[in-house]
Short mmCIF file of the C-alpha atoms (twelve columns), coordinates in Angstrom:
data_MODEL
# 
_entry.id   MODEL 
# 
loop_
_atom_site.group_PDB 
_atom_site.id 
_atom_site.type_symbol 
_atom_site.label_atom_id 
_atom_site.label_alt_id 
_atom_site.label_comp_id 
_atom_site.label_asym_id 
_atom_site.label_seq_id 
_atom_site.Cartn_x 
_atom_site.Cartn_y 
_atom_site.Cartn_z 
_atom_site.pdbx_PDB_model_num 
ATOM 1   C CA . UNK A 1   -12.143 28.682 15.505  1 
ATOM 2   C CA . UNK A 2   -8.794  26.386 15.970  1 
ATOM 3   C CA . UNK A 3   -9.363  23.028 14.703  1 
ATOM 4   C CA . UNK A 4   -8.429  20.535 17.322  1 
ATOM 5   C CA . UNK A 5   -5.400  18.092 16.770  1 
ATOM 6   C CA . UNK A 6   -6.088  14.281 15.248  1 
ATOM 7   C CA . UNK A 7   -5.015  12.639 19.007  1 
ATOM 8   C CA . UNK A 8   -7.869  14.910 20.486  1 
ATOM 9   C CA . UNK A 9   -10.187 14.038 18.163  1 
ATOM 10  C CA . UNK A 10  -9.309  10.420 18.140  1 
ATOM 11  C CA . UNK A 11  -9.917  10.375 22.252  1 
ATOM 12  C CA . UNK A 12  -13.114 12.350 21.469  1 
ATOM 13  C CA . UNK A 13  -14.506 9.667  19.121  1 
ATOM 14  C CA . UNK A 14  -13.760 7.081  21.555  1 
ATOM 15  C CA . UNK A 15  -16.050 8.530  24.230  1 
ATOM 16  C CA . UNK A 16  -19.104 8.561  21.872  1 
ATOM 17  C CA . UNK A 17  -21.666 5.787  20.962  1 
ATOM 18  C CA . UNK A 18  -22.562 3.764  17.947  1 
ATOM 19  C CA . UNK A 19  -25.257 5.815  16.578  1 
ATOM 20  C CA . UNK A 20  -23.573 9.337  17.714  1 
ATOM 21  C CA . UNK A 21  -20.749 8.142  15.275  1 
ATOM 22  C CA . UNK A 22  -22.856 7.518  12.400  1 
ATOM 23  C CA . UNK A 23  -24.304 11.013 12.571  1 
ATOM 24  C CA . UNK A 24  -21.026 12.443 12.575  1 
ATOM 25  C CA . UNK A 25  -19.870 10.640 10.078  1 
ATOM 26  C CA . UNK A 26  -22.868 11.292 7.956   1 
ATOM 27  C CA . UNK A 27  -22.823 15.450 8.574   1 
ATOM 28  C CA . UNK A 28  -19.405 15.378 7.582   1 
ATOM 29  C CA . UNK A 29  -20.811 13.624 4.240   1 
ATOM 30  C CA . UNK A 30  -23.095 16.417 3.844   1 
ATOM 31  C CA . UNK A 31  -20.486 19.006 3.856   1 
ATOM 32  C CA . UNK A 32  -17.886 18.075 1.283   1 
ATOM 33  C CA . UNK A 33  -18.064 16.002 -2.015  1 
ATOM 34  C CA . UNK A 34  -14.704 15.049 -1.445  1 
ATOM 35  C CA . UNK A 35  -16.007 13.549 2.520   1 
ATOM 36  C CA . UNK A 36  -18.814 11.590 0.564   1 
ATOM 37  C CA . UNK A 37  -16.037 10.235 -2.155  1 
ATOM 38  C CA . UNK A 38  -13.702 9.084  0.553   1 
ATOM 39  C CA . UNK A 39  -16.266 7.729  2.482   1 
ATOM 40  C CA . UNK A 40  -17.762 5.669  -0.714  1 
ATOM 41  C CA . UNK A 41  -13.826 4.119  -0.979  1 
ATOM 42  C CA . UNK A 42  -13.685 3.334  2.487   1 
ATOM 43  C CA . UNK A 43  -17.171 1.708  3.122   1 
ATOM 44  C CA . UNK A 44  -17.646 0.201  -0.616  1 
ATOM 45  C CA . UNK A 45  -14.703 -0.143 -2.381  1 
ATOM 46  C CA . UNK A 46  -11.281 -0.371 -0.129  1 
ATOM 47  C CA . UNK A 47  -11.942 -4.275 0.066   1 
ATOM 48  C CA . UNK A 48  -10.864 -4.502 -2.964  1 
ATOM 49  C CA . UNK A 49  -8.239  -2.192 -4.247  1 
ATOM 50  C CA . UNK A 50  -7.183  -4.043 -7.811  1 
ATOM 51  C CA . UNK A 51  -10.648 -3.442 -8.935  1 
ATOM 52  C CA . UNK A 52  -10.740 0.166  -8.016  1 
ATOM 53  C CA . UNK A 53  -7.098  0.982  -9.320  1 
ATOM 54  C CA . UNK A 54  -8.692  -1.076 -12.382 1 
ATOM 55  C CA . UNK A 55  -11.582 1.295  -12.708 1 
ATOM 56  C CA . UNK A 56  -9.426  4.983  -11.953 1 
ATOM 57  C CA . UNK A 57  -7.156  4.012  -14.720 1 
ATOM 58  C CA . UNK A 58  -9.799  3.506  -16.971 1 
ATOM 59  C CA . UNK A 59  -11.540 6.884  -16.012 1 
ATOM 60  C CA . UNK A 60  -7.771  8.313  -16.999 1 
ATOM 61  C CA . UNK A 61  -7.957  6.839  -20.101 1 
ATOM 62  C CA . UNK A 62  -11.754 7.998  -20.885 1 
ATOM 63  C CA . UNK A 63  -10.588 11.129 -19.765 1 
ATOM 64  C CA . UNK A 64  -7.351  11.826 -22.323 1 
ATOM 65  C CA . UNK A 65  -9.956  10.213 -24.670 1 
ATOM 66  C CA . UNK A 66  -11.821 13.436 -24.217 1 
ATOM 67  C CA . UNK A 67  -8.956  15.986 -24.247 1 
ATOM 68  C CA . UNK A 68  -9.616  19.441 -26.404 1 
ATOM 69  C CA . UNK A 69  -6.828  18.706 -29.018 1 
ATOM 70  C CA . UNK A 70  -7.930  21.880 -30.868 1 
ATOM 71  C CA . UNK A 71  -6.830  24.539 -28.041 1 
ATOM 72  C CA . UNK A 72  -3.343  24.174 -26.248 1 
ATOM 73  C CA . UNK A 73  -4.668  26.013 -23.282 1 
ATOM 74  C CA . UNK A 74  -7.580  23.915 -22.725 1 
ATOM 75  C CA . UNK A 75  -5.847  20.771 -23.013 1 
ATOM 76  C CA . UNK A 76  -2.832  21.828 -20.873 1 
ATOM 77  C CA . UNK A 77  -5.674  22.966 -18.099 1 
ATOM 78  C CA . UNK A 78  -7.419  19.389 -18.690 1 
ATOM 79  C CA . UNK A 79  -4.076  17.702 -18.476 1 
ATOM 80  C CA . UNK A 80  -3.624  19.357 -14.398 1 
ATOM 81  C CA . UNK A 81  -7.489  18.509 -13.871 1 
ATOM 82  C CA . UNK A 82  -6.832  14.148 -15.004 1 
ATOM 83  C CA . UNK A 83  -3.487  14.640 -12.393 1 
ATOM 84  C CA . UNK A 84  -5.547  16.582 -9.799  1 
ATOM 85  C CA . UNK A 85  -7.591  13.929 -9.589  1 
ATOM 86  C CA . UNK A 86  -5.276  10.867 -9.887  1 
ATOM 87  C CA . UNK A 87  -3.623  12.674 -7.096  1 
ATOM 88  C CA . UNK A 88  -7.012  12.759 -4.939  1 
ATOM 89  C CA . UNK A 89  -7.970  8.868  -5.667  1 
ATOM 90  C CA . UNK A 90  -3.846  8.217  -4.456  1 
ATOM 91  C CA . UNK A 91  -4.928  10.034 -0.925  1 
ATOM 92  C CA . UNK A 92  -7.680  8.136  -0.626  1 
ATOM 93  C CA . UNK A 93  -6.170  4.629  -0.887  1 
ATOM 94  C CA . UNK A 94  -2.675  5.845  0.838   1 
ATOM 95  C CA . UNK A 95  -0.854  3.046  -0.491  1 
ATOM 96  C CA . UNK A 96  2.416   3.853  -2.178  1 
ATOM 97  C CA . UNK A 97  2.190   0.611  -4.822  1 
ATOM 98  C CA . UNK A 98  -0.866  2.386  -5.856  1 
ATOM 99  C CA . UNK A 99  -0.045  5.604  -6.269  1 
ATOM 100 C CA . UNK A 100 3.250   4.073  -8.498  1 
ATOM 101 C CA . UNK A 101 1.052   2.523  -10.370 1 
ATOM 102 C CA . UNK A 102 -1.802  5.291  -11.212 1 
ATOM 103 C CA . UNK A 103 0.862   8.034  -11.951 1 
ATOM 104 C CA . UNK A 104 2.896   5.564  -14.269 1 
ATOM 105 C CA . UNK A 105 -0.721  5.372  -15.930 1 
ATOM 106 C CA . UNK A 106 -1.014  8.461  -16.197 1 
ATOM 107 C CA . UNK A 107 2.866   9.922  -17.064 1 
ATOM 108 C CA . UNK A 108 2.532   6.173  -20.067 1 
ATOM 109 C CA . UNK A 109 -0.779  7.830  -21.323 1 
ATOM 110 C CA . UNK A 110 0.397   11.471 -21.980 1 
ATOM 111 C CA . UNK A 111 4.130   10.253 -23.194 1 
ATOM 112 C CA . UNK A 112 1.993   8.384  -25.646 1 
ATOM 113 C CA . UNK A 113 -0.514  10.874 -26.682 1 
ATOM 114 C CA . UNK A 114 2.304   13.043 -28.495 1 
ATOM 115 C CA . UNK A 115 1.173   16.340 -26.402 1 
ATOM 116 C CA . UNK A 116 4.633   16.096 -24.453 1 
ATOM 117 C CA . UNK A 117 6.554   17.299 -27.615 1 
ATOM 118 C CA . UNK A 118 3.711   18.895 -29.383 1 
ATOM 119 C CA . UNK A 119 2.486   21.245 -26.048 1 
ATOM 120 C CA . UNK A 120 6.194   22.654 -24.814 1 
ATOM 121 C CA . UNK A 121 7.893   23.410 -21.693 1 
ATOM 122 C CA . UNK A 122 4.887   23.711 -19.138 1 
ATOM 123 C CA . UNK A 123 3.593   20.264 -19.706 1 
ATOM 124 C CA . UNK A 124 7.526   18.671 -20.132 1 
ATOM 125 C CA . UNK A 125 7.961   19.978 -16.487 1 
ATOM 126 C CA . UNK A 126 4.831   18.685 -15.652 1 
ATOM 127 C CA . UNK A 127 5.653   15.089 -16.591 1 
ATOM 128 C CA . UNK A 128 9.308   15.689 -15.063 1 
ATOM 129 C CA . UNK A 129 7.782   16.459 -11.681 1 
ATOM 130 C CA . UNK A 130 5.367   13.124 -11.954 1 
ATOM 131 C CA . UNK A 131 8.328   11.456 -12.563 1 
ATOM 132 C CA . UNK A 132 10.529  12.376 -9.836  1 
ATOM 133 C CA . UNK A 133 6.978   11.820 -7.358  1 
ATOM 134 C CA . UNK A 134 7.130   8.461  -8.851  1 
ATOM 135 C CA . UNK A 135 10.720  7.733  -7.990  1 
ATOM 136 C CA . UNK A 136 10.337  8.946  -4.359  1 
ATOM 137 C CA . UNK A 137 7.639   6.177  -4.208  1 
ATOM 138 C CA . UNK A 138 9.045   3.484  -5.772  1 
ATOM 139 C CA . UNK A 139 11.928  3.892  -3.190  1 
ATOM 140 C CA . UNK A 140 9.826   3.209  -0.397  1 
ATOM 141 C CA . UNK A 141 8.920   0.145  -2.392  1 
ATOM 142 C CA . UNK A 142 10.243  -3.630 -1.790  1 
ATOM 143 C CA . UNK A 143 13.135  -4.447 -3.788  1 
ATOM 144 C CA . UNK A 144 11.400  -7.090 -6.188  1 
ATOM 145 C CA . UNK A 145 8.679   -4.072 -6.946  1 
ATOM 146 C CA . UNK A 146 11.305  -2.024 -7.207  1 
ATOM 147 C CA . UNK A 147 12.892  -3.527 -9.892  1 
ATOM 148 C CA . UNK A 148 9.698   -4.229 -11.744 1 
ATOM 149 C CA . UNK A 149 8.595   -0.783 -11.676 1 
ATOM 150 C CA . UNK A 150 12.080  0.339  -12.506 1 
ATOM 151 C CA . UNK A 151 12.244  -1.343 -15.728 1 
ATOM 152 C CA . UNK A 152 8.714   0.600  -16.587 1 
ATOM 153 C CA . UNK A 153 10.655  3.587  -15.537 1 
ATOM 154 C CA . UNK A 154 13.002  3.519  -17.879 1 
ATOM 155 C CA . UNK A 155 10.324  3.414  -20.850 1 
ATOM 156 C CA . UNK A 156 8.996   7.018  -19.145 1 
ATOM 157 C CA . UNK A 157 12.441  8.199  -18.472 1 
ATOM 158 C CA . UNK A 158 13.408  8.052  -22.595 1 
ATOM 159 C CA . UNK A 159 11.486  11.469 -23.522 1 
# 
């Protein structure tokens, strides 16, 4: 089956009703816990985005509270699962301040945990790449939060 483009959908969703909405919109839920998550942001939480930035960078710092410091391989593995998931909460509020803002969390908590000298190459180059993600970000930026988040950039930048 070919998935139909986003216009044709879009013109499709036009055409239907209220209630035949909400039952899309509600099997879609069903399907994926990733649907229900984005949904919860949308309907709940994307009124006020401070608050929920506020609350994913204290789930980042719960979870390097919780990292296996015993086993490189396990923390290294937990290290891409806290990323994998900043990444998915920075898709679902698709705003490029935030995302800036929940990476620098994130790349300020590992620089500061010691694991970037202590772990090697693999998680070095995974810090590197954060950065340069950050960068192409900040660029799209306004020039006054450009400069702010600049200056933080720096701090990263001196590994």
């Amino acid at each position: 089956m070919k998935a139909a483009s986003v216009v044709e959908i879009k013109q499709e969703l036009k055409n239907n009703s209220s209630s035949q909405l909400i039952d899309l919109c509600l099997r879609l839920a069903r399907f994926k816990k990733e649907n229900k998550e984005l949904l919860t942001y949308l309907l709940f939480e994307a009124h006020d985005e401070q608050a929920f930035i506020a609350a994913v960078k204290m789930e980042i710092d719960d979870s390097f509270a919780q990292l296996p410091h015993t086993n490189a391989y396990l923390t290294k593995k937990s290290l891409r699962k806290i990323l994998r998931t900043t990444n998915k909460y920075n898709r679902y509020i698709a705003s490029k301040t935030a995302e800036v803002e929940l990476l620098m969390h994130y790349c300020i908590k590992l620089k500061s945990s010691g694991l970037l000298r202590r772990l090697g190459t693999a998680v070095k180059n995974l810090y590197m790449q954060q950065l340069k993600k950050i960068e192409a970000a900040i660029g799209t930026l306004h020039e006054d939060l450009q400069y702010d988040y600049r200056k933080e950039m720096n701090f990263l930048q001196a590994v």
